[in-house]
C-alpha positions, 0 to 999 in steps of 0.5 A: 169259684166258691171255696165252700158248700153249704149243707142242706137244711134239715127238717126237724120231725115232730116226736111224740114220747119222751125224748131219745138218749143221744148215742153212747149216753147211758138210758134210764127211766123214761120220765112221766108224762104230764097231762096238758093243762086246762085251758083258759077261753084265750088259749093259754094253759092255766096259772100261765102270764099272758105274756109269758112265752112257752119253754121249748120242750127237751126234744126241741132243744136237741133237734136244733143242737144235733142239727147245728153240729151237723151244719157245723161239722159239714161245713168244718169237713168240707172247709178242711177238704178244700184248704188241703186242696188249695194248699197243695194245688198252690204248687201245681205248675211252677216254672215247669221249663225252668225248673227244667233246664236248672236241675237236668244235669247234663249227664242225667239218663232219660228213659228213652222208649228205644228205637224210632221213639215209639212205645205202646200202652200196656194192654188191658189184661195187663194193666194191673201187673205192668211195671210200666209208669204210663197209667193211660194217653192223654189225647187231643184230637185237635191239636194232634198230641197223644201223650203218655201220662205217668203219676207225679209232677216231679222231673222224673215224669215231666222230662217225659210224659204229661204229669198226673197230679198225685193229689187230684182224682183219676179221670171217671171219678167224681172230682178234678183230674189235673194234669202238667206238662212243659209249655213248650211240650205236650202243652205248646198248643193249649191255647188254640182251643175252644169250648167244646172241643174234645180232650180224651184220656185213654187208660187200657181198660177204658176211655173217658170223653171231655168237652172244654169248657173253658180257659184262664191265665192265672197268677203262679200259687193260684188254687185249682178247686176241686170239683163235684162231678168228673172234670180235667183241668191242664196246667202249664206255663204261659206263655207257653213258648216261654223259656223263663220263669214265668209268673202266670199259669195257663189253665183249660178245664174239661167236663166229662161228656161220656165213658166207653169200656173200650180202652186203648191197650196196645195203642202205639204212641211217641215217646222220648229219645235220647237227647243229642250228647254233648262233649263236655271235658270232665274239668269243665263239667265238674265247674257246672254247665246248666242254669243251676250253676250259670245265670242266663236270662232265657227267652223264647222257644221255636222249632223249625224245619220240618219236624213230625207232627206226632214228634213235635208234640213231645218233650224231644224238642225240649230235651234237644233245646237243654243239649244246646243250651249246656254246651252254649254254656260250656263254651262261653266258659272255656273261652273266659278261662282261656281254654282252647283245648276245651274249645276244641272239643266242643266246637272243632275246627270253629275259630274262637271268638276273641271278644271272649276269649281270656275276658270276663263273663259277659254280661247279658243285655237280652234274653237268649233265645232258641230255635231248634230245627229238625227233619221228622224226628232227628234235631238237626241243628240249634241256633241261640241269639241274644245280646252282650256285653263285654268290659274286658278282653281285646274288644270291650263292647255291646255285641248281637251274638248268634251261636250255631250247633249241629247235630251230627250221628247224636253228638251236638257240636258249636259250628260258628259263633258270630258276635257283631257290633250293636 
């Protein structure tokens, strides 16, 4: 894409008379004007060389210097739009999902939309007096999603709706609304689609048709360009099944095809629900169970089972998946503090394992991966695998390690941790 836009040449009238005062300069007295002087049978005036080139009259000379600043101040407006832009769309989609699971601390509240997860966007006439952060849906017919968009990229949003990047246009307006969600979200979907399939955003009031029109994977800090006419473009990670931090981005672009002033006001949607509680003793929680506080290679995403279309396309799998991941972490710090009881509490009646148990902290041969399994729209189980190694405890060795939670009236437990030789 081009970085910059060059202005239009402009034409230069002839101007008979004396010259203009330029704006905020004092005018005076018009200065005389000189009668031509006779011309010699070639052309050129009396008492002129032949040679001699003709000085540009005063009019020329500003003309040709306003019309420069011009150029030049167009050219500097512009230059200074984009670089602003550039400079702030470097940091549009870094590691989403990483950032994530790092800064969510296991007892932060997320705004859950109360029973069965659903909410409705505000109403048209209300629309300019709700409090309610969603500003319209983000929809997209071929992949099923109807997501909820709020204003900001930060986790306040991301942990709960599609992000509007705060810096970039609303849709209907001339220039590029860009939008974020987590890969492993709204988003998981992104690259099934093809040129020409619809993206709609639905405020209250109205609706806003686009057409894609096309996708790229770039490096993690590359610009997004703004644009002359009305066109979205959506950010995540990619892979988007990607857990880790990843260095390149999944773009797809749209272009507005139509405008409707029938908006969708009242239109219910799946919103989130509380993630499932972990028990977590205090004295253990205080040392920090997340990835903020323990290095963990993380890898890939599923979801199984048979989990609601509509739900599935929501951050509630993800918010599940950070549920599991806290209490696999906190597991594996009891059992190398040699803590039973807080072993009890997390996975109770589960015998612990001993290759753990009073050693050190394994190290971590492969990435963990996590399935996540739900029916409808309750998570019923997570399973984690990766592979370790211990240099301590009763049974030092390379181990494949499968780690099994349920879920049960919202309360995550450990049901079986299994370690076997590799």
């Amino acid at each position: 894409m081009t970085g910059g836009v060059t202005p239009p040449r402009r034409r230069l009238r002839r101007v008979v008379g004396p010259p203009r005062s330029a704006p905020g300069q004092p005018t005076g007295p018009p200065e005389p004007l000189q009668p031509p002087e006779p011309l010699q049978p070639d052309g050129e005036p009396s008492g002129s060389k032949p040679d001699e080139p003709r000085r540009p009259r005063r009019w020329t000379y500003r003309a040709l210097i306003a019309g420069g600043l011009v150029i030049v101040l167009g050219v500097g407006a512009f230059q200074l739009y984009a670089t602003v832009w550039t400079v702030h769309s470097e940091r549009v989609g870094r590691s989403l999902v990483q950032r994530f699971l790092k800064n969510r601390a296991l007892t932060a509240p997320v705004r859950s939309s109360g029973a069965g997860g659903t909410a409705t966007l505000a109403s048209c006439s209300a629309s300019a007096t709700t409090s309610d952060p969603v500003k319209g849906l983000l929809e997209i017919p071929k992949l099923g999603v109807v997501a909820p968009v709020e204003n900001g990229t930060g986790d306040a949003q991301l942990d709960v709706a599609v992000g509007h990047d705060p810096s970039s246009v609303w849709p209907g307006t001339a220039g590029n609304a860009v939008f974020e969600a987590h890969d492993v979200s709204y988003f998981v979907g992104l690259s099934s689609l093809n040129a020409g399939d619809q993206v709609l955003f639905v405020a209250p009031c109205a609706t806003y048709t686009f057409e894609v029109t096309g996708h790229s994977v770039v490096k993690e800090g590359s610009p997004v360009y703004n644009t002359p006419t009305p066109t979205l473009t959506m950010v995540t990670c990619w892979p988007t099944d990607a857990l880790w931090f990843t260095p390149d981005r999944y773009l797809v672009t749209a272009s507005e095809v139509s405008q409707s002033a029938v908006g969708g006001g009242g239109q219910a949607y799946v919103a989130t629900s509380a993630p499932p509680s972990v028990p977590v003793p205090a004295q253990l929680a205080a040392q920090g169970v997340t990835l903020a506080t323990y290095s963990l290679p993380m890898g890939t995403f599923t979801l199984a089972g048979t989990p609601d279309p509509a739900w599935a396309q929501t951050t509630n799998p993800l918010l599940a998946l950070n549920s599991g991941v806290e209490a696999f972490i906190a597991a594996v710090r009891a059992l190398v503090e040699d803590h039973l009881d807080w072993w009890n509490d997390l996975a109770p009646g589960v015998q612990a394992p001993s290759v753990l148990l009073g050693g050190t902290n394994p190290t971590y041969l492969s990435s963990l991966d996590v399935t996540v399994t739900a029916v409808g729209s309750q998570v019923t189980g997570i399973t984690l695998t990766n592979t370790i190694s211990e240099s301590a405890g009763k049974a030092p060795g390379h181990y494949a390690e499968t780690v099994d939670e349920v879920v049960s009236n919202g309360t995550l437990s450990i049901s079986s941790w299994r370690l076997q030789p590799d």
